[in-house]
C-alpha positions in Angstrom: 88.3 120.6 128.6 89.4 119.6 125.3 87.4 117.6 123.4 88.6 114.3 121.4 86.5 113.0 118.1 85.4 109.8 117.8 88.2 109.1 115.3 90.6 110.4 117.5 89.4 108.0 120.1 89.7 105.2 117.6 92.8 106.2 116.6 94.1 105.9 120.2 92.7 102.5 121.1 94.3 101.3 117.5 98.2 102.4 118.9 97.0 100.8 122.3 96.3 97.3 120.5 99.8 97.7 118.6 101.5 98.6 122.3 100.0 95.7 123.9 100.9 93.2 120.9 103.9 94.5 121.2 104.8 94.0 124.2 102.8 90.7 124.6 105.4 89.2 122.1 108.5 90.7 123.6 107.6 88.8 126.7 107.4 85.4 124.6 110.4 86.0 123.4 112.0 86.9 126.6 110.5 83.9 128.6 111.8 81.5 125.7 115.1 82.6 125.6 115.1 82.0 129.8 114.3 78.4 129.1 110.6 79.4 130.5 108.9 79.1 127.1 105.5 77.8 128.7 105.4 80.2 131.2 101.7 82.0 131.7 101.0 80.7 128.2 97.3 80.3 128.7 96.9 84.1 129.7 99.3 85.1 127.1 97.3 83.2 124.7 94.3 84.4 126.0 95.8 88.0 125.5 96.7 87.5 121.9 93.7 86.3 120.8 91.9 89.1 122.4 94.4 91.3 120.8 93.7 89.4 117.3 89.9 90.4 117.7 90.8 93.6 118.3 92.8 94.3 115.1 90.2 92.1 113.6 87.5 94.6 113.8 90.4 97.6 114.5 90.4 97.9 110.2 86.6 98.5 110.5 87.3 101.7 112.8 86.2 99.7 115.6 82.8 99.5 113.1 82.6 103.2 113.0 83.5 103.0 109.4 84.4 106.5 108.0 82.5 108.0 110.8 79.4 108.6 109.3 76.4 107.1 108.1 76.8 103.8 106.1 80.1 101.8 105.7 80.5 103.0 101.9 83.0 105.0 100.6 81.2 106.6 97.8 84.0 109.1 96.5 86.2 105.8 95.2 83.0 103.8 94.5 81.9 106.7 91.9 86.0 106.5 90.5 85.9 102.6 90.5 82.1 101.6 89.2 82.2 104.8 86.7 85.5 104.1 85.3 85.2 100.5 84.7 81.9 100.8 83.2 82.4 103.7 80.7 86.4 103.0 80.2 86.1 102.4 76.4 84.8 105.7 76.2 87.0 107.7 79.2 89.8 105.7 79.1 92.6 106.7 81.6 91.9 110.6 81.2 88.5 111.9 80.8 87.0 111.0 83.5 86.4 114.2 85.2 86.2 116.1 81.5 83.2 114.1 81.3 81.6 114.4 84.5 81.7 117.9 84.4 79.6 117.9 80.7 77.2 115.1 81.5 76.5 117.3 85.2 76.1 120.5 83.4 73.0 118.5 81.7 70.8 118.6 84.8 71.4 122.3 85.7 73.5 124.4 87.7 75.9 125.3 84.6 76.8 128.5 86.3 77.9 127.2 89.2 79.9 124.6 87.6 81.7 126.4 85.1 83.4 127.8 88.2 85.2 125.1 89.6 88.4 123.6 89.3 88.7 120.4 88.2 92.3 118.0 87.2 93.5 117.7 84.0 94.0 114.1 84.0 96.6 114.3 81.0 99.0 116.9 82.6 97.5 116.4 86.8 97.1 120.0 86.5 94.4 122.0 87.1 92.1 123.6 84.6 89.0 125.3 84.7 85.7 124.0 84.3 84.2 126.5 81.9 86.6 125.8 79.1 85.8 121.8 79.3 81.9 122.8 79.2 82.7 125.5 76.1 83.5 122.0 73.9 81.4 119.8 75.3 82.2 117.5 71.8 85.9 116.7 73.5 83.5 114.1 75.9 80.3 113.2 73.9 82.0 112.1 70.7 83.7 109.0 72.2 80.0 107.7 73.3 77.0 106.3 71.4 73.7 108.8 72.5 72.6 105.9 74.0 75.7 105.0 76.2 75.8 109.0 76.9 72.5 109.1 77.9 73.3 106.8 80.8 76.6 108.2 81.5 74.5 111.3 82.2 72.5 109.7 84.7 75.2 107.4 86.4 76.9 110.8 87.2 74.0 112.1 88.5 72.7 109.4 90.6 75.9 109.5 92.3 76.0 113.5 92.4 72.5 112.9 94.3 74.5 111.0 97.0 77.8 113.2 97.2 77.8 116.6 98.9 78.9 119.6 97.3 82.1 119.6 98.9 82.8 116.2 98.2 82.6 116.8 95.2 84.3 119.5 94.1 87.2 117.9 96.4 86.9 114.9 94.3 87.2 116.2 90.7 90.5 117.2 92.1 91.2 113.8 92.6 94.2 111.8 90.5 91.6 109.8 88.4 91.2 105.9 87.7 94.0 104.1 87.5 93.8 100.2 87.7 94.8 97.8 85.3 92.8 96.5 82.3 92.9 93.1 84.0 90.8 94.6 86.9 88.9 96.9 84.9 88.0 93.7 82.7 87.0 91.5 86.2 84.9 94.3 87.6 82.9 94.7 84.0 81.8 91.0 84.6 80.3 91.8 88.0 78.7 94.6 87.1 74.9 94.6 85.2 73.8 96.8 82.9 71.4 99.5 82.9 71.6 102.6 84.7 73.6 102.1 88.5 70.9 101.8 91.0 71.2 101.0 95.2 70.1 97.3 94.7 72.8 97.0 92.4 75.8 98.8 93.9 74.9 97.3 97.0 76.3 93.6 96.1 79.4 95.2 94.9 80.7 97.1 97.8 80.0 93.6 99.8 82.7 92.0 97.4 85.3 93.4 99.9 84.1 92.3 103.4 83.5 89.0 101.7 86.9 88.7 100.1 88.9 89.7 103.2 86.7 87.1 105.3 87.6 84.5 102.7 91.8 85.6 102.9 91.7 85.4 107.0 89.9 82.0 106.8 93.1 80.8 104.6 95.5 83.0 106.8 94.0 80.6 109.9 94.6 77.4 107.8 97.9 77.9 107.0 99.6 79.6 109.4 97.9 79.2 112.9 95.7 81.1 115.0 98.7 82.8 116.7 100.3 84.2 113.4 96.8 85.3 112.4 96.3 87.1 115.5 99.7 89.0 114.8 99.0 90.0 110.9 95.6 90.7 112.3 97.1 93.3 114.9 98.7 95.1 112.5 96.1 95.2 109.8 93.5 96.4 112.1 95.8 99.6 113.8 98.1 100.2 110.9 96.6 104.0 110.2 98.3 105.0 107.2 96.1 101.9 105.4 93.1 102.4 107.3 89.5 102.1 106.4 89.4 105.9 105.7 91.2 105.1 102.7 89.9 101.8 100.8 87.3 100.6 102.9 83.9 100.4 102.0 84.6 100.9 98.0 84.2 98.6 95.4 86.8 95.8 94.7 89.9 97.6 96.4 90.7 94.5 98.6 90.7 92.1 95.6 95.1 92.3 95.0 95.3 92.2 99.0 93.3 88.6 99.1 94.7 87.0 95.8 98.5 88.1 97.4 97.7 86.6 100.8 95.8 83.6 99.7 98.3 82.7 97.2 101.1 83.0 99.5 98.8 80.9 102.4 98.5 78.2 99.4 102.2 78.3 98.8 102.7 76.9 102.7 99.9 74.6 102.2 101.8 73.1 99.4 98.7 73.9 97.3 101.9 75.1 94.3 99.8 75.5 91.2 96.9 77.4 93.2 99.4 79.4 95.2 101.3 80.8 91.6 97.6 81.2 89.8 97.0 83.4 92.8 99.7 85.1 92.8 99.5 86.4 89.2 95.8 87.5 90.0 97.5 89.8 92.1 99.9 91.0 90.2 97.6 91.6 87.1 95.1 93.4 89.7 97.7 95.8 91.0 101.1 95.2 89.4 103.2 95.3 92.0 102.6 91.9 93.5 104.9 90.6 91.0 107.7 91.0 93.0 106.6 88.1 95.2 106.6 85.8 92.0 109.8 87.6 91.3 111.6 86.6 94.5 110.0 83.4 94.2 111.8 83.3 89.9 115.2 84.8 91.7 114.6 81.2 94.2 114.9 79.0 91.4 117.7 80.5 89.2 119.3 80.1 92.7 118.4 76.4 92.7 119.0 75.6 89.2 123.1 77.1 89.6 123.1 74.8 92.5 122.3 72.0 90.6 124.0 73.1 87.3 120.7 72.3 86.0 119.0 74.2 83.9 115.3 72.8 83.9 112.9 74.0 86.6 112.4 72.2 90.1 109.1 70.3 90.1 107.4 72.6 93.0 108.5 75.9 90.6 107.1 74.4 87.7 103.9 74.0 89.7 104.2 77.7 90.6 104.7 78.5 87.0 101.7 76.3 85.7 99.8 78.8 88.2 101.0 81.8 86.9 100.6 80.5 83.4 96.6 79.7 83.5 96.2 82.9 85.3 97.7 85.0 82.8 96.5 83.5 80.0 93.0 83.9 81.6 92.9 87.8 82.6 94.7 88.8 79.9 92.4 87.8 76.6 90.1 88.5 79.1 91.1 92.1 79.8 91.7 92.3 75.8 88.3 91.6 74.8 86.3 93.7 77.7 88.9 96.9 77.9 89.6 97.9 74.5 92.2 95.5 72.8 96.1 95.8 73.6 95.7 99.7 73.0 94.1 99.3 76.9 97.5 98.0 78.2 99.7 100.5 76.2 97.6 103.4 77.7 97.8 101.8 81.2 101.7 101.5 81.1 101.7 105.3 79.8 99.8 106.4 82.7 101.2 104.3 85.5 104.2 105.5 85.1 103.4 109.0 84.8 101.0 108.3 87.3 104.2 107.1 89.8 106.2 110.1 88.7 103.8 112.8 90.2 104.9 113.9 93.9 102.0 112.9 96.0 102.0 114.3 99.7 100.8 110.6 100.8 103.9 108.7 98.9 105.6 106.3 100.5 108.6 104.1 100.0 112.4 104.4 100.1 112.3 106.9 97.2 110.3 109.0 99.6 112.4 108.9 102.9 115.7 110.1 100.7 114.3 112.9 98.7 112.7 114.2 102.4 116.2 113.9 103.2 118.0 115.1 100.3 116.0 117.4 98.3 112.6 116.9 96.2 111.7 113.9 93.9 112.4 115.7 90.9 114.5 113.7 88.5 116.9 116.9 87.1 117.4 117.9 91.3 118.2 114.2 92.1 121.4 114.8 94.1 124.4 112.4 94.2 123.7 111.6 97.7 119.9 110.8 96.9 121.3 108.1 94.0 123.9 106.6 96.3 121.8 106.3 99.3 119.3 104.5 97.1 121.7 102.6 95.2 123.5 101.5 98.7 120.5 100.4 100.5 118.8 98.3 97.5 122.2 96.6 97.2 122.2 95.0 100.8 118.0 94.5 101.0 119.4 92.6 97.2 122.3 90.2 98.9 119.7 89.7 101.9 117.1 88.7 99.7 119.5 86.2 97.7 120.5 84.6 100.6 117.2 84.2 102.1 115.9 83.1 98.8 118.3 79.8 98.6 117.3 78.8 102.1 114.1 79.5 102.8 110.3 78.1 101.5 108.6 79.3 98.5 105.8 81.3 100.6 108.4 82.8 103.0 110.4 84.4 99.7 107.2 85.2 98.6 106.8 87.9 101.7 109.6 88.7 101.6 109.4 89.8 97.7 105.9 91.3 98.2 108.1 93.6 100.7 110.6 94.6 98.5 108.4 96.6 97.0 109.2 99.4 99.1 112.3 99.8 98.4 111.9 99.3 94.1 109.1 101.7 93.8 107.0 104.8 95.4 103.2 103.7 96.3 100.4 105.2 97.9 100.5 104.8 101.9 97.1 102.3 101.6 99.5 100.0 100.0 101.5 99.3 103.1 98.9 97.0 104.2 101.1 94.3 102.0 103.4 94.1 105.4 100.7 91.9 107.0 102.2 89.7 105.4 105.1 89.4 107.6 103.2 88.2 110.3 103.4 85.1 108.9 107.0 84.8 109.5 106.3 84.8 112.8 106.2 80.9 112.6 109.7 81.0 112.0 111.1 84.3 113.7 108.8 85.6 116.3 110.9 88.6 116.4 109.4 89.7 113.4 106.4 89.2 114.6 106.8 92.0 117.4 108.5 94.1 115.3 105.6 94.1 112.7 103.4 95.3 115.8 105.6 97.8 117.0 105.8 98.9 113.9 102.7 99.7 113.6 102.6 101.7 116.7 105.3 103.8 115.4 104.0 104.7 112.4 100.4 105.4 114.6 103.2 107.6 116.2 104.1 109.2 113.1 100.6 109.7 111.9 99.4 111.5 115.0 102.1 113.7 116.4 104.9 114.0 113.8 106.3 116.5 110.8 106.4 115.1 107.4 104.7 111.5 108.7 105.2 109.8 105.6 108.4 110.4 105.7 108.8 108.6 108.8 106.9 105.8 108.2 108.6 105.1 104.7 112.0 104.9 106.8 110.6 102.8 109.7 109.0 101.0 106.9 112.5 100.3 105.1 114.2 99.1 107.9 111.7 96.5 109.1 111.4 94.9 105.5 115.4 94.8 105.4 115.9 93.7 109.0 113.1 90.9 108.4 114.9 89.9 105.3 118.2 89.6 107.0 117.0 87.3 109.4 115.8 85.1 107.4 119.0 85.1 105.1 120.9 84.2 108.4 118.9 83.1 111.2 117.7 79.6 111.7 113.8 78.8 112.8 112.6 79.5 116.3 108.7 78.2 116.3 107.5 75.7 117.8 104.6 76.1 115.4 103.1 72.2 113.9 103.3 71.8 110.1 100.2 73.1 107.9 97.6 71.3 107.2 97.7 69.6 103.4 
């Protein structure tokens, strides 16, 4: 008989959840159209919630973690801690340069000099032995007594990381937040040599940060709507523990995002845009939400043939305003000055340019279709295809934006990200986010479940699953956008609290 893991069995239960969501909210829908909207409503409330604390602790792998020993993810906790502690001297590049010199100083230089490790500068791969031949490339850019603990940072974590692991991870694509994070995570960080009582309180920023964003989600929008963006957080695989969880300061974007947007429909206006930009300087792409939410009030200003802001978006504005010009001279005094932001930009992009296998987005879906992502192959189908489809999401998303609340253009910016840029699969979690619109459409609300099944689908038993789920992914964000450019509100759901 053929045996089936433990993360198989998880993964199973997790499309199970999404099924039952599913079809939990189809059957709402279906009783409420009959005229029979109260119909078994305590069991089917009883069933949601159920469902809710399932997804609830479905992100934690049903608190199997990363099925093994701990809850920590130590492979992007050594990226995260190491390259926001030593960036002035690694920078964006050198982080594995480095590590290979300052682990060559406790031994083993044989061994070492045979690997491969990436060329962060060109995402090649080069050999080891020519980085340890000029050790001076590395130890230059430190003091002796910053390289001195350097040396043993790396090897404290090399104590904890098998060989493997290892290796596997110097093959890795590097560090690659923004100064602003980089800038937030030096303040939380003491200094010294790492140790486990101090890494410890850093990997529980993340459990406390998401408890804090569900406890706003619950405010805001209702147990019910929690208990759908819960479903499909918890037993949405491609961004699954595996990837994020158990790190250091992954989650932060993910909670500023959803708490500004739950402080947008609690009217809290200059907290919801502050937020917002906290996002958006943690992990760029955010700023699509405050985009949509800038694209609502040119809207409303050629409306009114007035060209001064609305009082609500100058609240929103105010927000933005006192977070940026907090983060920013913060990032410029802890990451190296301006030069910190240029070398960001520089690598971001190249960074987005690169062909990862675990790519997602409608970039992704058309060069499956059409041919690789290189820019000289680009065919003329790709280009029209792409042009075609961002041009309808576009006209949905202007129509929606002049009718709808500032939190619900909000999600439905944070969406479009999708379709204006290629991301790494993790970052599909932003889609919980349409959960909440299930206080105005519940359809979206089931198809955010179901489409998490499919892509639990997709994950498991298909060809080229990113693929797939970038597509399925597309079409929910520009089907949820075109109802609410033309469709009128269907929830019962009482006003937020103020």
């Amino acid at each position: 008989m053929m045996q089936v893991s433990m993360r198989e069995q998880v993964e199973l239960i997790k499309f199970a959840i999404a099924v039952l969501a599913t079809g939990l909210l189809v059957a709402g829908i279906w009783l409420r159209r009959r005229g029979r909207a109260d119909a078994y409503k305590n069991i089917r409330d009883g069933v949601l919630l159920v469902a809710g604390f399932a997804g609830a602790i479905g992100w934690w792998n049903l608190m199997q973690f990363r099925y093994e020993p701990g809850f920590g993810h130590p492979v992007d906790t050594f990226h995260y801690y190491i390259g926001a502690n030593y960036f002035d001297e690694l920078g964006y590049t050198r982080l594995y340069e480095c590590t290979t010199v300052a682990e060559a100083r406790s031994g083993n230089r044989e061994l070492i000099s045979r690997r491969q490790i990436r060329n962060l500068e060109t995402y090649f791969q080069q050999s080891a032995a020519g980085v340890l031949a000029d050790p001076t490339r590395c130890t230059d850019h430190f003091t002796p007594e910053r390289w001195e603990t350097f040396v043993r940072d790396v090897h404290w974590f090399r104590e904890r990381i098998p060989e493997g692991l290892w290796q596997g991870m110097l093959l890795d694509f590097g560090y690659n937040p923004t100064p602003a994070w980089g800038a937030v995570a030096s303040l939380l960080m003491t200094s010294g040599p790492v140790t486990e009582q101090k890494l410890v309180p850093l990997l529980l920023l993340d459990p406390l940060l998401l408890t804090i964003m569900w406890a706003f989600v619950w405010r805001a929008f209702g147990w019910r709507a929690t208990c759908v963006a819960l479903v499909f957080w918890g037993t949405h695989l491609p961004s699954a523990y595996m990837w994020t969880g158990g790190a250091f300061l992954r989650q932060g974007w993910l909670a500023a995002l959803v708490i500004g947007i739950c402080c947008l429909r609690m009217r809290w206006l200059k907290t919801g845009g502050f937020c917002l930009a906290v996002a958006a300087l943690l992990r760029v792409f955010p700023v699509l939400a405050i985009a949509a939410i800038a694209l609502q009030a040119v809207l409303a200003m050629g409306r009114e043939r007035n060209f001064s802001l609305a009082p609500d978006h100058r609240k929103i504005v105010l927000g933005c305003v006192v977070a940026v010009s907090t983060l920013v001279p913060l990032s410029l005094i802890n990451t190296g000055g301006v030069q910190a932001w240029v070398d960001f930009f520089h690598n971001i992009r190249f960074h987005a340019s690169f062909p990862f296998g675990n790519n997602v987005g409608l970039d992704t879906f058309l060069a499956y279709l059409f041919g690789p992502p290189d820019p000289a192959r680009v065919s003329i189908a790709h280009r029209i295809s792409f042009a075609t489809i961002l041009i309808v999401h576009t006209t949905f998303l202007i129509r929606a934006a002049g009718r709808r609340e500032e939190w619900e253009v909000a999600v439905l910016g944070a969406g479009a990200v999708l379709l204006v840029t290629t991301m790494s699969n993790y970052y599909l979690v932003v889609l919980l986010v349409f959960g909440f619109l299930w206080t105005r459409n519940q359809g979206v609300g089931a198809a955010l479940c179901a489409l998490s099944a499919l892509t639990c689908v997709a994950w498991i038993w298909l060809d080229k699953p990113y693929a797939w789920i970038s597509l399925a992914s597309v079409a929910f964000v520009t089907l949820a956008t075109a109802c609410a450019a033309f469709e009128v509100s269907t929830s019962r759901e009482p006003p937020p609290p103020t």
